[in-house]
C-alpha positions in Angstrom: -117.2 54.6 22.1 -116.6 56.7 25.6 -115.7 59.8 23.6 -118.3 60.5 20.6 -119.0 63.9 19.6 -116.7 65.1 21.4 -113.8 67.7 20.2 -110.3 67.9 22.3 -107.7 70.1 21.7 -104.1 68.4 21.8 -101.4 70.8 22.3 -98.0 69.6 21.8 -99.2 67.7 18.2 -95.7 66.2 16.6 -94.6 65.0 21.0 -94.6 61.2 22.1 -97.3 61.5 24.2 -99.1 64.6 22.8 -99.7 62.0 19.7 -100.0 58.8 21.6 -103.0 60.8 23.7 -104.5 61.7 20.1 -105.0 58.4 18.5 -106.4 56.9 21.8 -108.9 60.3 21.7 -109.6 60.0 18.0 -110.2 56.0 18.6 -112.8 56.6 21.3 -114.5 58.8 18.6 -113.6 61.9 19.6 -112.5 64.8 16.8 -109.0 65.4 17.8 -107.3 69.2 17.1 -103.6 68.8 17.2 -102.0 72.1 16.1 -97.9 71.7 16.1 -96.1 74.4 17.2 -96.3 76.2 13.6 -99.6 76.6 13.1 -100.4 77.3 16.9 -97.8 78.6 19.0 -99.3 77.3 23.1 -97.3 80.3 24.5 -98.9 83.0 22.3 -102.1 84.0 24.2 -103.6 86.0 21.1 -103.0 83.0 18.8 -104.2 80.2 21.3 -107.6 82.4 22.0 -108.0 82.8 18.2 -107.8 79.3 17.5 -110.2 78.0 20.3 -112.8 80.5 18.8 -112.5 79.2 15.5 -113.0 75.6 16.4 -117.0 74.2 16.7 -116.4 73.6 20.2 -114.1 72.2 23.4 -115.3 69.8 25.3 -111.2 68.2 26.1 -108.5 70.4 26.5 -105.0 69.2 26.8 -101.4 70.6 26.9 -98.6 68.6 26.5 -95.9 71.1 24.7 -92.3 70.6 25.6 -91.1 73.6 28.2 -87.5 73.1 27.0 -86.3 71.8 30.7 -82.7 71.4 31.4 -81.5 68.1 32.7 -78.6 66.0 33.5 -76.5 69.4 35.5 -77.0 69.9 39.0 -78.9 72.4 40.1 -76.6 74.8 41.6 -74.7 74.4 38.1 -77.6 76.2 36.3 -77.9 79.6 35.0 -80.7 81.2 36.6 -82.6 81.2 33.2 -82.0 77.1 33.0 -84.1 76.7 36.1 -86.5 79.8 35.7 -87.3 80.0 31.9 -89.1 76.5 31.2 -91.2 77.2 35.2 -92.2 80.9 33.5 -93.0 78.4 30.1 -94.8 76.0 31.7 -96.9 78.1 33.6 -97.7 80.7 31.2 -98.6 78.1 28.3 -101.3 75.4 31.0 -102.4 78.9 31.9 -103.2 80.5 28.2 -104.4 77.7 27.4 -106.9 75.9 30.2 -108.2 79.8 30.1 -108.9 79.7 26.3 -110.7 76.1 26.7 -113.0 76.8 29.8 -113.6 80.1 28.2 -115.5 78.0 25.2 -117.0 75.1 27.6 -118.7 78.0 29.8 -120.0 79.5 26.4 -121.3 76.4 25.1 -123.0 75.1 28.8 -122.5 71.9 28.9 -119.2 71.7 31.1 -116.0 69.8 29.8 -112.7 68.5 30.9 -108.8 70.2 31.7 -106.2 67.5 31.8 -102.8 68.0 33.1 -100.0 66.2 32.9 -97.1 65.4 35.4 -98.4 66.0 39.2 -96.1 66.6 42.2 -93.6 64.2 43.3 -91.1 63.3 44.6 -87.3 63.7 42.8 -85.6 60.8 42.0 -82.1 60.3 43.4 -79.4 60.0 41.4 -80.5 62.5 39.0 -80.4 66.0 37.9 -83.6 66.9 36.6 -83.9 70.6 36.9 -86.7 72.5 37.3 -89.0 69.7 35.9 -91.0 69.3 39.4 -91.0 72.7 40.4 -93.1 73.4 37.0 -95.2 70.5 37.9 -96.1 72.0 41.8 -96.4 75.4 40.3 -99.4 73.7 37.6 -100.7 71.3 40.6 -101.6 74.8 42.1 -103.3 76.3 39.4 -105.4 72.5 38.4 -106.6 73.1 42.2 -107.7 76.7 42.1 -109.3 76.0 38.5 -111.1 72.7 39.7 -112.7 75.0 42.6 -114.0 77.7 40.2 -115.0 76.2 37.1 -116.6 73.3 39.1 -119.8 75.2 39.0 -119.6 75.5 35.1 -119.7 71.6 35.0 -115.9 71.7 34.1 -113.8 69.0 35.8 -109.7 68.8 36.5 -107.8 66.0 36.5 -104.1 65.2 36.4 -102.4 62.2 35.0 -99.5 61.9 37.3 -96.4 59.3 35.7 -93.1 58.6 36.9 -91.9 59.3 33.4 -92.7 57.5 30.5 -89.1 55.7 28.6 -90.8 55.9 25.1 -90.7 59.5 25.1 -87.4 60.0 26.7 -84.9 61.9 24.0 -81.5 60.4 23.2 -79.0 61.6 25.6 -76.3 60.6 28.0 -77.2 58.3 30.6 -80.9 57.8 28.8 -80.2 53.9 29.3 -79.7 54.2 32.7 -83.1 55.9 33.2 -84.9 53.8 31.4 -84.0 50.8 33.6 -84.7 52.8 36.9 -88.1 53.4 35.8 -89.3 49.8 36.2 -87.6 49.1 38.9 -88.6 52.1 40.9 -92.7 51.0 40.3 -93.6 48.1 42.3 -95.0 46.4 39.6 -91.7 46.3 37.6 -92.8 47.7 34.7 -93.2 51.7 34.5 -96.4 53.4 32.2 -96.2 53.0 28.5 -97.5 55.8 26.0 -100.5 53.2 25.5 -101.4 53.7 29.1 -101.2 57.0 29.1 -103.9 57.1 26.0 -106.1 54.9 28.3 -105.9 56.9 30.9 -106.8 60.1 29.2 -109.6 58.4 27.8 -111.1 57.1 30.9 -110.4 61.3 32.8 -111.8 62.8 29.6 -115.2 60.2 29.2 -118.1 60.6 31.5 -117.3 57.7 33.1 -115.3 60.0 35.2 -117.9 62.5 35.3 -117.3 62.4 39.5 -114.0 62.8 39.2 -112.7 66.2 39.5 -109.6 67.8 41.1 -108.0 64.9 41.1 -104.9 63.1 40.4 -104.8 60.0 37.9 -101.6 57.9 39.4 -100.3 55.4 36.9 -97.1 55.1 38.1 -97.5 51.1 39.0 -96.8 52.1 43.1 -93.2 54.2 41.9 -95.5 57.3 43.6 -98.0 56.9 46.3 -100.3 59.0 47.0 
């Protein structure tokens, strides 16, 4: 198995992909932590840095909490907090948290892995997705600046960059709609499932990837090129 003895921390436990990425971990061998938002609150900087001490080690560390994004109203239709709040989220929770991990994997010595989720894009026409990329460029930045000064502490970056994933889409107006654009905007016809998003994570978190470091993971079957 590509991940035994190895502990990751899942934030976001209870989310679509949050769990979909846990079982894949945990069926690799790995000893998955998945604290929901009750028992560890990803924007609480006191609470996250208590709980990574208390754990026997981080060798994975991955965020995938919700940041409460707005969608489906035009941007220039959106209170200043709509558009502001989930980038101030976002950043302040991959930042708590990627701190709390690498501050562990440079104690322990022997390296470890940040994965982040999303990667920059462009938006899709046709709809109103609000500040959902401008949080992604804002966390591109700071997976870039991270990979460049933890590389010497043997910790590696890597993003797993989607062009959204229709299993973990909520209910809402329009969701139908969305669903079918996905495939058809890949050029393979069929957009990433929650299962290869697991894979994925796998494969960024294992050593087979150990050369692989500020980096982007593109499984979005051609719907982004890079």
């Amino acid at each position: 198995m590509l991940l035994n003895d190895k502990h990751a921390v899942v934030y976001g436990g209870g989310g679509a992909i949050a769990t979909a990425v846990a079982q894949a971990f945990e069926r690799e061998g790995a000893t998955v932590h998945a604290p929901t938002h009750a028992e560890v609150d990803a924007l609480d900087e006191r609470a996250v840095e208590a709980h990574a001490a208390a754990l026997p080690r981080v060798d994975i560390s991955f965020n995938l909490i919700s940041h409460g994004v707005v969608q489906g109203t035009p941007m220039i239709d959106l209170a200043v907090e709509d558009y502001a709040g989930p980038v101030e989220r976002q950043v302040r929770t991959q930042f708590i948290t990627t701190r709390a991990a690498a501050r562990r994997m440079i104690e322990q010595g022997s390296g470890g892995v940040l994965l982040f989720f999303g990667g920059a894009g462009d938006p899709p026409r046709g709809f109103h997705l609000g500040a959902l990329q401008t949080g992604f460029q804002a966390v591109e930045a700071m997976r870039r600046q991270l990979a460049v000064e933890l590389a010497p502490h043997g910790i590696r970056t890597v993003t797993l960059r989607t062009s959204g994933i229709a299993e973990s889409l909520p209910e809402m107006a329009g969701r139908e709609e969305i669903v079918k654009s996905l495939d058809a905007s890949t050029l393979t016809g069929r957009a990433a499932s929650l299962a290869d998003v697991g894979h994925a994570a796998v494969f960024a978190a294992s050593d087979r990837a150990r050369s692989m470091t500020a980096a982007t993971i593109n499984i979005t079957g051609g719907a982004l090129f890079d």
